[in-house]
C-alpha positions in Angstrom: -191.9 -162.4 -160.9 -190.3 -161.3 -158.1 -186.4 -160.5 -157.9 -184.7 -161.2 -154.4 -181.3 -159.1 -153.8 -178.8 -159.6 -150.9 -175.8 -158.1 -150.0 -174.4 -159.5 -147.0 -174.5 -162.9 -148.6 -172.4 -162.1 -151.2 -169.0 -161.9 -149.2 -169.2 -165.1 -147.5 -166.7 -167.4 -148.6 -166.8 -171.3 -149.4 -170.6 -171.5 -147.0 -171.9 -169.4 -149.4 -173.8 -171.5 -151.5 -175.3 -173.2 -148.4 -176.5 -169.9 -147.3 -177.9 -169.0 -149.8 -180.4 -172.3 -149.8 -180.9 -171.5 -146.4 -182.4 -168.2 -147.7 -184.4 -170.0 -150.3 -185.5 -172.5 -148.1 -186.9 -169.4 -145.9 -188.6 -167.1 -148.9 -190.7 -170.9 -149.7 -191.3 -170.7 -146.4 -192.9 -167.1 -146.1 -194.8 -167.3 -149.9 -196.6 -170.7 -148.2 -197.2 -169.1 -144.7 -198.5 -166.2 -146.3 -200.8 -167.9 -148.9 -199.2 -166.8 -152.1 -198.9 -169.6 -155.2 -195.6 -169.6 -156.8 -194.3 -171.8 -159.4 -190.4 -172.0 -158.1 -187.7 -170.2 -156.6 -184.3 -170.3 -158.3 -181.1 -168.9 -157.4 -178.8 -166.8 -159.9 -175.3 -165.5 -159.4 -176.2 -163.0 -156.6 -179.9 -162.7 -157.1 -182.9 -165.1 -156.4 -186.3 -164.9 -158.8 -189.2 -166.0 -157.8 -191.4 -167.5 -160.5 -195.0 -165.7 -159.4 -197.8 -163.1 -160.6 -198.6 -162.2 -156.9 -197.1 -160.0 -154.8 -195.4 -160.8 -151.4 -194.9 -157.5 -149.0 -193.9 -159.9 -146.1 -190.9 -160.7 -148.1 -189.4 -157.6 -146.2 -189.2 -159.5 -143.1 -187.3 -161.9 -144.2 -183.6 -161.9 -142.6 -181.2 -161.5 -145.7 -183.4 -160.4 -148.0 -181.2 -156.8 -148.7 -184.1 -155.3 -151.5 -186.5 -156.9 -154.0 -188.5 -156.0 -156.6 -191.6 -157.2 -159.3 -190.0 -157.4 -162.5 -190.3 -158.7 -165.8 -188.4 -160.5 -167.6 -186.7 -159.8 -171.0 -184.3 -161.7 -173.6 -180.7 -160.5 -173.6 -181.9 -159.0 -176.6 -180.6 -154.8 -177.1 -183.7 -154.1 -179.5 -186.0 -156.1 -176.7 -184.3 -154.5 -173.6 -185.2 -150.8 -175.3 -188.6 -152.3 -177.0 -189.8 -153.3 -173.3 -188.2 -150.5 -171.1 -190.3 -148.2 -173.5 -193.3 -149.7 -172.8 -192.7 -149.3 -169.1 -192.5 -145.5 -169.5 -195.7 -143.4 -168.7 -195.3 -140.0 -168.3 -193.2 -137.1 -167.2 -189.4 -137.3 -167.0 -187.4 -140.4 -166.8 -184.0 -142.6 -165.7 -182.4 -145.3 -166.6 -180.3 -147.2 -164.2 -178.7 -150.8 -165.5 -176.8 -152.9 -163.5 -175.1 -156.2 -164.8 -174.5 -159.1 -162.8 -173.0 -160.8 -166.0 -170.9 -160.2 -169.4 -173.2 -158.0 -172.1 -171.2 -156.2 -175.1 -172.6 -152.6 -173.8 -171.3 -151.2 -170.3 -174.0 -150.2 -167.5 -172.9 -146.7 -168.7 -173.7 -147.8 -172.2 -177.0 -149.8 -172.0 -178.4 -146.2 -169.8 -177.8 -143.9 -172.6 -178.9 -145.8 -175.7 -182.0 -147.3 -174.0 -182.8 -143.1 -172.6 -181.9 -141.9 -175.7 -184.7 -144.4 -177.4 -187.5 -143.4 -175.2 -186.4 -139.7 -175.9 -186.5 -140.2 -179.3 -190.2 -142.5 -179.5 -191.9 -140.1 -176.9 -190.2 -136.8 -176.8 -189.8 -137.1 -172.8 -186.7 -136.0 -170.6 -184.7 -137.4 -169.0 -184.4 -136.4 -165.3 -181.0 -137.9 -163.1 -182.5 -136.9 -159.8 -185.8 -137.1 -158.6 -187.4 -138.3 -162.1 -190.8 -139.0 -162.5 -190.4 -142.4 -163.2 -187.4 -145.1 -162.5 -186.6 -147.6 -165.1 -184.5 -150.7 -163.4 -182.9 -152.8 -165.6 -180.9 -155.7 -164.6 -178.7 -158.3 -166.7 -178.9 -161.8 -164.6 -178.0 -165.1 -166.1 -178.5 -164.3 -169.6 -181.3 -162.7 -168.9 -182.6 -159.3 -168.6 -185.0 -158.1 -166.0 -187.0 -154.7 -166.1 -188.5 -152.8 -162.8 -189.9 -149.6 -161.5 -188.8 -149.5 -157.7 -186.7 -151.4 -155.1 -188.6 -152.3 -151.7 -186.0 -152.9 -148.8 -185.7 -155.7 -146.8 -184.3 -156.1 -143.4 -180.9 -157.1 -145.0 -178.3 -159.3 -142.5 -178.5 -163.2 -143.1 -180.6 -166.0 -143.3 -182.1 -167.5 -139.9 -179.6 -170.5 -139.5 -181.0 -173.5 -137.3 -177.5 -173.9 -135.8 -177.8 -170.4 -134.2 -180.3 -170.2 -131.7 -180.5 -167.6 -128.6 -182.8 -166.9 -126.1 -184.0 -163.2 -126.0 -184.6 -162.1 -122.5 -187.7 -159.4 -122.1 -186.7 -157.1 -119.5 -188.0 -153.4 -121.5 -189.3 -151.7 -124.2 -185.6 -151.8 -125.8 -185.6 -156.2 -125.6 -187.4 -156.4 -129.2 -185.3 -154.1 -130.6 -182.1 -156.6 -129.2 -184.6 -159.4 -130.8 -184.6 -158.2 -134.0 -180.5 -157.2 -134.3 -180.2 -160.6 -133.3 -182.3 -161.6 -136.4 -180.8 -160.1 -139.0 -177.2 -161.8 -137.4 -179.2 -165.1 -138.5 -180.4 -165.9 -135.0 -183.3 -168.2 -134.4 -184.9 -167.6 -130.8 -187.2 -168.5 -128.1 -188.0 -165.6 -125.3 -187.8 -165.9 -121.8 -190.6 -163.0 -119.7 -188.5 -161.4 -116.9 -191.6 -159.1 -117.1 -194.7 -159.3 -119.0 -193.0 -157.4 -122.4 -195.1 -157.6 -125.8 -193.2 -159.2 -128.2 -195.7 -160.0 -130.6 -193.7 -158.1 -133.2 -191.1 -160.6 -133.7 -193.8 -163.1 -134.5 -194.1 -161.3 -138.5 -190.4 -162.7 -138.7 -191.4 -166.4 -138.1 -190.3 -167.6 -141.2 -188.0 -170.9 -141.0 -188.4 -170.8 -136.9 -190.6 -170.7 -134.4 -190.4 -168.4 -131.0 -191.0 -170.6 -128.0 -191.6 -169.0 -125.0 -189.6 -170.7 -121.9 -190.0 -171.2 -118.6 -186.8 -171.1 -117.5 -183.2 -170.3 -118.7 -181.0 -173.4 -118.8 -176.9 -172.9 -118.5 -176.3 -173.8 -122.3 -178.1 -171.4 -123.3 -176.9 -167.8 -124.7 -179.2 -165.2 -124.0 -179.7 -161.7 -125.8 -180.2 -158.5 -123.2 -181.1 -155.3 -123.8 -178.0 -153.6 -122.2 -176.4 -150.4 -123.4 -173.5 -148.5 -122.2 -175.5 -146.8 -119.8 -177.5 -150.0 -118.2 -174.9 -152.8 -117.8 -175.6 -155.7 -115.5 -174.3 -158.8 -114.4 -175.9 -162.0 -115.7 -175.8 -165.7 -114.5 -175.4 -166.9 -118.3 -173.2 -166.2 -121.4 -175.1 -163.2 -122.4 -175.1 -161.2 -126.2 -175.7 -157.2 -126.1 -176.8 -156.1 -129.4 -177.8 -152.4 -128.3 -174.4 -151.8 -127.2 
């Protein structure tokens, strides 16, 4: 399975849980585009799982999407917790790191000791707080525990939100940088060519939107420059500077 995190999410106020089906509505939307059988996607306090053996690495361009991870999944079970982070252990020296996202008798703190001090004690390895051989993740969701080696980062921001759409004007080399801080602000947009600029790279970012290129800029539209504090300009249109 794979665990979604997101941070930005998290301090939204009574839209929260709308956002956060938006986001599920988009991680569907990149496991179909991208060919990759699921079972389901369920949301948790704070994280999202989704039910898979595959792997996703397109997940990272996903706008809200803060880390995620392939984990495993484990009763909220002490003896199971320790029984299955020491099967995860290979060789060389070792860390634990627990977070919780939910009540469990033990503290973080706790849970990283006892479960090192197992391993220690079945294998004889060490236990290294800083550039260890080998991370051990655990994380206590839902009534659930969840075990993982690494964290892959995400683009972070917010979901892509259909009621925010911008066009992105391509005037440089800087415009799909602007594109993409627009992005993770949960802008959908189209582009508009005030000179022939690639900007093929937005396109691996498609995922609950579509970039349309235009033809023309109409006046109710708000369009994204690539101005910084040394390149300001005048505009005919409400305009967005991301760079600045």
């Amino acid at each position: 399975m794979i665990l979604i995190r997101y941070k930005e999410i998290g301090i939204k106020g009574r839209n929260r849980t709308e956002i956060e089906k938006q986001l599920q509505r988009n991680i569907k939307t990149c496991l179909k585009l991208n060919k990759i059988s699921y079972e389901s996607v369920i949301r948790l306090h704070g994280r999202q799982i989704i039910i898979t053996d595959k792997e996703c690495p397109q997940l990272k361009f996903v706008p809200g999407i803060s880390s995620f991870s392939y984990a495993e999944q484990c009763p909220l079970d002490f003896d199971a917790i320790k029984e299955k982070a020491l099967s995860r252990y290979t060789e060389g020296t070792f860390r634990i790191t627990c977070q919780r996202m939910d009540d469990f008798y033990m503290s973080s703190k706790e849970m990283e000791k006892e479960v090192g001090a197992y391993i220690v004690e079945k294998t004889n390895a060490k236990v290294k707080l800083k550039d260890a051989d080998q991370d051990i993740h655990i994380e206590i969701i839902s009534g659930k525990a969840y075990l993982f080696a690494d964290k892959i980062l995400g683009m972070g921001g917010v979901p892509l939100n259909a009621d925010s759409r911008v066009v992105l004007l391509l005037q440089n080399n800087d415009s799909v940088k602007a594109g993409i801080k627009m992005l993770k602000r949960g802008c959908m947009m189209d582009v508009f060519k005030e000179k022939d600029i690639d900007y093929s790279e937005l396109k691996k970012y498609e995922y609950g939107f579509t970039i349309h290129e235009l033809d023309k800029i109409t006046d109710d539209k708000i369009v994204v420059v690539s101005d910084t504090l040394d390149s300001m300009h005048e505009y005919p249109y409400f305009v967005l500077r991301p760079l600045i």
